[in-house]
GUPAVO-510549 format. One record per residue (C-alpha): x, y, z. Coordinates in steps of 0.5 Angstrom, whole numbers, plus 500, padded with zeros to 3 digits. Layout:
<atoms>
XYZ;...
</atoms>
This chain:
<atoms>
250083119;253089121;248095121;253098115;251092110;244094111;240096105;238103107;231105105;230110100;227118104;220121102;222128099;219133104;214137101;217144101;214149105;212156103;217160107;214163114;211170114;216175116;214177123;212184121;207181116;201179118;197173115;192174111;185170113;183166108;176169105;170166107;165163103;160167103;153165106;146164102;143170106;149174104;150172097;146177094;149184093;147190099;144196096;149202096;147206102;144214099;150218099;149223107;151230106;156232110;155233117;157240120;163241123;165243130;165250130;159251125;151251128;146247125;142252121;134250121;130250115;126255114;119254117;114256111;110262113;103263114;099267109;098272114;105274115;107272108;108279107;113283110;111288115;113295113;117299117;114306120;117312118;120317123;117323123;120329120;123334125;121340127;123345123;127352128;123357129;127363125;127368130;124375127;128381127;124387130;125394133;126394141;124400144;132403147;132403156;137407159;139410153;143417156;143421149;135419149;134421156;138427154;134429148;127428151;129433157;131438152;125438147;120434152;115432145;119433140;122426140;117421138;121415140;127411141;128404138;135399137;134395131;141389130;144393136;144400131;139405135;134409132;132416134;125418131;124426131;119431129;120435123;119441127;125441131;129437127;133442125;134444133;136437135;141437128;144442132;145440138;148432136;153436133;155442136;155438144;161436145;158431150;155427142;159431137;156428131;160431126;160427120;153426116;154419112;148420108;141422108;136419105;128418105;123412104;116412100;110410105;104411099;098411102;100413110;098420112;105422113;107419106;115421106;121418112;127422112;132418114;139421117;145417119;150421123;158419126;162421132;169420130;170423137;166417140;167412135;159412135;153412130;147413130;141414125;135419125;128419122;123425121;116423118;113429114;107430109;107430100;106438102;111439108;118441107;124439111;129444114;135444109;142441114;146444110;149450115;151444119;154439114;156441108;156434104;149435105;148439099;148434095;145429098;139433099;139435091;138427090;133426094;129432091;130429084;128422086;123424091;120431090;121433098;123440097;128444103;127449105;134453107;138449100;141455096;141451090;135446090;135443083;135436079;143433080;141426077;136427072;135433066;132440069;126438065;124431067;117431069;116426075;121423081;122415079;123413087;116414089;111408089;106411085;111412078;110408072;117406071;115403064;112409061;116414065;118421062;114420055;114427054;122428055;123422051;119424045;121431045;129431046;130423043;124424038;122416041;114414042;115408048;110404049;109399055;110392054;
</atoms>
């Protein structure tokens, strides 16, 4: 028999395969039984705070402090600065003044002193040649003192020489100024300046109403702030300006005034 009438057998059927995995897919590996030890579940792990980064430091926990530092220690105060010594302002005697070494060889005694006070200086006379030395300020032309600026006096109760004359003199030609005092007694009178300066009228007129100095030499020595018959001078220490001139006021306003 030829191999073409031979029975051929009938062919098992392939099985078929599950397609290959792709190359860039891997095979999963079949899960593993798991092992009796392993069988019962882990303990989830406690949750780590997360850890610092690279830049930050560890910050250390407070170390808990000991009763005896437990309270902060107060700052000390710092001390107060030392306040500046104000510095007090008082007369200085004049050195190498010429007006004062001028007036000293013409009236030897009769200047008492020479004092500058905030650069202004001062010439302290005796009433016995003040007027001598009025004149002299004024007709020299080497001071040439030839406006009176005012006169006036101060009140020292209780001194020997109670009054101060006070006189303040300019020379337009020297562009200077200059101050004159005189002490007097309550009895004493000053020679009136009124021959030398005129608008010593009534300067002189005010400081015998405030003051009760008398002039000698004024031509018309009367009241030129308060009534002729005013009775007291309200610029001495001594007079109660509360009360003052009660008989003036009952007389002339037909008011009796009593202090608070």
């Amino acid at each position: 028999m030829s191999e073409e009438d031979e029975p051929k057998q009938p062919q098992k059927p392939e099985s078929p395969e599950a397609p290959a995995p792709e190359a860039e897919e891997k095979e999963t590996a079949a899960p593993s039984e798991p092992s009796p030890e392993s069988a019962a579940p882990e303990k989830p792990e406690s949750p780590e705070a997360p850890g610092p980064e690279a830049g930050e430091k560890e910050t250390p926990a407070p170390s808990e402090p000991s009763p005896k530092s437990a309270a902060p220690k107060k700052a000390a105060k710092p001390a107060p600065p030392k306040a500046a010594k104000k510095k007090v302002l008082s007369y200085e005697d004049l050195e190498e003044d010429t007006l004062l070494q001028k007036l000293k060889e013409k009236f030897s005694e009769g200047i008492v002193s020479g004092q500058s006070f905030l650069k202004q200086p001062t010439y302290t006379v005796s009433v016995d040649c003040l007027y001598d030395v009025m004149i002299e300020l004024k007709d020299s032309p080497d001071w040439d003192f030839d406006y009176l600026i005012d006169l006036t006096a101060l009140d020292y109760l209780g001194d020997e020489q109670r009054f101060c004359m006070v006189y303040h003199l300019y020379s337009y030609k020297h562009d200077r100024l200059i101050r004159i005092k005189a002490r007097i007694s309550e009895e004493e009178a000053v020679p009136s300046v009124t021959s030398i300066w005129k608008t010593a009228n009534w300067m002189e007129r005010e400081v015998y109403d405030m003051f009760g100095i008398d002039f000698s030499g004024h031509d018309d020595l009367k009241r030129i702030l308060l009534p002729d018959d005013w009775h007291g001078h309200p610029l001495r220490k001594d007079y109660d300006i509360k009360l003052q001139d009660q008989a003036w006021i009952k007389k002339h306003l037909n008011i009796i005034k009593t202090p608070a």
